[in-house]
C-alpha positions, 0 to 999 in steps of 0.5 A: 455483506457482499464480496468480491475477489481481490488479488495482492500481486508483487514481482516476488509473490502472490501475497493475497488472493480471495473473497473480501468485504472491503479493501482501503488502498492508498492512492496517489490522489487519495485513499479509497476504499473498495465494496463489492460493485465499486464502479470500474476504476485504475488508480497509481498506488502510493507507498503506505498501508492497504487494508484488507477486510473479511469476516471482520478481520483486519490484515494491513500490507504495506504497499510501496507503490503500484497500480490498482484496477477494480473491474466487474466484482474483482480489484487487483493491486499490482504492488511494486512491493507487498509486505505483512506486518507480520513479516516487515523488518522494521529495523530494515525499514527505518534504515532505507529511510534514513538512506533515502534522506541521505541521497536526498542531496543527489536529487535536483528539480522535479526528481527532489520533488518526487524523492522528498514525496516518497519520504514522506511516503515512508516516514508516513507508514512508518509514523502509522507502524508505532501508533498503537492501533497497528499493534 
């Protein structure tokens, strides 16, 4: 199969960087999936799990938001925040969601449609995080 460099960049790290097979990315308006020679794309990233796969290994990042960009043989994911599995606290997770509906009362109008968008967002990662598939 072919490959193509792929770069997971946060504001805090480069959390991946190297040759794939394949990249699943949540998108606002759908998931894709990314192959060597995909057609030159930018997407908004959703909250949720991205899927890097090479070698037939599987390694799952939650992203929570961001920009992607496929051009020539490159797709660069531009994540507000980029976290292994490994090193998730989910603990600390479960509280931020608890925390984001309670100040859902804060919100009115279109920004209650964005915040109850993006709990649901997080409620969804969380809901894939104890599926037995993700251990």
């Amino acid at each position: 199969m072919a490959t193509f460099h792929f770069d997971l960049v946060s504001p805090e790290k480069l959390a991946f960087s190297g040759e794939v097979d394949q990249v699943d990315v949540p998108g606002w308006e759908g998931d894709f999936g990314v192959l060597a020679g995909h057609a030159p794309l930018v997407a908004a990233v959703r909250p949720g799990i991205l899927t890097i796969i090479s070698g037939g290994q599987k390694q799952k990042v939650i992203v929570l938001g961001g920009l992607a960009e496929v051009s020539d043989d490159r797709l660069t994911v531009l994540a507000d925040v980029a976290t292994s599995l490994d090193e998730l606290d989910r603990a600390q997770f479960a509280d931020k969601i608890a925390e984001m509906q309670d100040k859902l009362s804060e919100h009115e109008g279109s920004e209650l449609d964005l915040a109850i968008a993006r709990l649901d967002h997080y409620k969804s990662i969380q809901q894939e995080l104890n599926t037995t598939a993700m251990h």
